[in-house]
C-alpha positions as CSV (number, residue, x, y, z in Angstrom):
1,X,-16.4,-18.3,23.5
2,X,-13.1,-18.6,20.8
3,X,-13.5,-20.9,18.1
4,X,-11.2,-23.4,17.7
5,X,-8.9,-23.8,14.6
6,X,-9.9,-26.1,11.7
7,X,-7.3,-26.7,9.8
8,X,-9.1,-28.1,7.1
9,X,-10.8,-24.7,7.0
10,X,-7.8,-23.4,6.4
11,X,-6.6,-25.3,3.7
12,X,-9.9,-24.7,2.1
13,X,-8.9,-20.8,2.6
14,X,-5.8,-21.5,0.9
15,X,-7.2,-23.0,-1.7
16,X,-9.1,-20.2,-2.5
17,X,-6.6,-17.7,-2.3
18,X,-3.5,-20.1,-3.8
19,X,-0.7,-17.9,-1.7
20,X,2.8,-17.7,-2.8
21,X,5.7,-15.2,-2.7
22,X,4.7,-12.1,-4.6
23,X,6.7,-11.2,-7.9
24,X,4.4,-8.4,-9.6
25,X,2.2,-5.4,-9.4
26,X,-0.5,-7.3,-10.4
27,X,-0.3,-9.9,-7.6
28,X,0.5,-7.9,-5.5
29,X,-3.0,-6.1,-6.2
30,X,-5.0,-9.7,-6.0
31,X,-3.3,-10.1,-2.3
32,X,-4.7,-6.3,-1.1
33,X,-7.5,-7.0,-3.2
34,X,-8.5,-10.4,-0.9
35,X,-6.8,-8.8,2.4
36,X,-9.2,-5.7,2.2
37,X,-12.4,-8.4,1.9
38,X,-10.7,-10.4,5.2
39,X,-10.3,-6.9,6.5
40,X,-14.1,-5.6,6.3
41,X,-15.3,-8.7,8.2
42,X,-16.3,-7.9,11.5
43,X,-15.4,-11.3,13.1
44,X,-12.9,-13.2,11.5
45,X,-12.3,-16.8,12.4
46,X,-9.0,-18.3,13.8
47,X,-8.3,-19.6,10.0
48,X,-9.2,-15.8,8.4
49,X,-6.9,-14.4,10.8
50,X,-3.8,-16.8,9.8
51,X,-4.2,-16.3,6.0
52,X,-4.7,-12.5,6.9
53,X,-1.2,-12.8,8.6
54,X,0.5,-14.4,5.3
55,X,-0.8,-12.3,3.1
56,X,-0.2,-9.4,4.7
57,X,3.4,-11.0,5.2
58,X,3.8,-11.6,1.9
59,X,3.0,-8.0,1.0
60,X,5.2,-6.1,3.1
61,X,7.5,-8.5,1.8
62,X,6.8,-7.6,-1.9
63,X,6.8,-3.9,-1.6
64,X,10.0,-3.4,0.6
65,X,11.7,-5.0,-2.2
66,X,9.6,-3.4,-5.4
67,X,9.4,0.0,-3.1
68,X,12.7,0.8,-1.0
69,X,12.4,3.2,1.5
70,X,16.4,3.4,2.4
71,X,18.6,6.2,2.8
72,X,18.7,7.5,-0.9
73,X,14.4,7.5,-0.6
74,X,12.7,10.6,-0.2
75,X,9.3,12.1,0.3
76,X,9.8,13.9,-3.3
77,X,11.4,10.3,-5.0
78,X,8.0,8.2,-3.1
79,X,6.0,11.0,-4.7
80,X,7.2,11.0,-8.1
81,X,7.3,6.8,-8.1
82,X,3.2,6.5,-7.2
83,X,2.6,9.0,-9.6
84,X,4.4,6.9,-12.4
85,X,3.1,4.0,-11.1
86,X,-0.6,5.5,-11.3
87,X,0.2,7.7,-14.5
88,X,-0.6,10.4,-12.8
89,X,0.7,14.1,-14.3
90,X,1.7,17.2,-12.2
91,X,-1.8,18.7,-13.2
92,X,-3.5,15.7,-11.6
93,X,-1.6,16.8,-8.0
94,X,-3.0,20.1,-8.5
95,X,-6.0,19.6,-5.4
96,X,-3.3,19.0,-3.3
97,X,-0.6,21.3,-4.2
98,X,-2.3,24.3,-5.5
99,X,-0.4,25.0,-8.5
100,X,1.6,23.5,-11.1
101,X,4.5,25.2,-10.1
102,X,4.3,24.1,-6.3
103,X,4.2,20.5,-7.7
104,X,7.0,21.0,-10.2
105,X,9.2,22.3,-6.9
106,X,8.2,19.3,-5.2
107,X,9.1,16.8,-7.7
108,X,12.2,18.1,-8.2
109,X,12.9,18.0,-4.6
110,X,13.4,22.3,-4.5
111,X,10.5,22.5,-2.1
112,X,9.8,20.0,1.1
113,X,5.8,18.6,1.3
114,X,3.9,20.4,3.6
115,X,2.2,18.6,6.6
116,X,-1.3,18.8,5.3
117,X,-0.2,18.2,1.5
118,X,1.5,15.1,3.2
119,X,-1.9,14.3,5.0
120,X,-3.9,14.9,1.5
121,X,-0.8,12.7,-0.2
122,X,-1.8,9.7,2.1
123,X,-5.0,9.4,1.9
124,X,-5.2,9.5,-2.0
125,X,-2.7,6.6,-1.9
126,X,-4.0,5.1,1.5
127,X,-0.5,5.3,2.3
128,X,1.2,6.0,5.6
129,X,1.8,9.9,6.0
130,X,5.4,9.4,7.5
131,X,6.5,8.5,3.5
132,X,5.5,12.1,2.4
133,X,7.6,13.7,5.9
């Protein structure tokens, strides 16, 4: 049996949340933050789904503007950006690559990322694979 929309539900959803277009890291992080709790419900109702939509809209929207993936983006530029953005060093890559000289190579864009450095790459970041290809 589907339950039917309340919109006062929603608003109260809304409320709680306050949505609006996405500006910073920070709120960017609050949006994921409350998308992952909508996300680990096993049933979600009508209302859950449609603020689950905006966000999520609102997101993608955010980070194709604060993270471009166009033509001059690569799998070494993606790399070296998350690291910044999560002051990471080369010696923190060092499970994944092997050696400080691999990730060096890789950074620099001398050496391409392997498939299962890739693989490693995306689920540190919980990032799609394809950006590390």
């Amino acid at each position: 049996m589907a339950t039917k929309y309340d919109p006062h539900a929603y608003a109260n959803l809304l409320v709680e949340y306050m949505p609006g277009v996405i500006e910073t890291e920070k709120e960017n992080e609050k949006a994921l933050e409350f998308v992952g709790r909508l996300m680990k419900k096993r049933k979600r109702s009508p209302e859950e789904e449609r603020v689950l939509n905006l966000l999520v809209t609102l997101i993608e929207d955010f980070e194709e503007k604060a993270y471009p993936m166009g033509e001059t983006s690569n799998p070494a530029v993606a790399l070296r950006e998350l690291m910044s953005e999560h002051e990471l060093k080369q010696v923190d890559m060092l499970d994944i690559f092997g050696s400080q000289g691999v990730v060096s190579q890789v950074l620099n864009g001398k050496r391409e990322i392997s498939k299962s450095q890739a693989k490693k790459l995306s689920q540190r970041f919980r990032l799609p694979i394809d950006m590390f290809i």
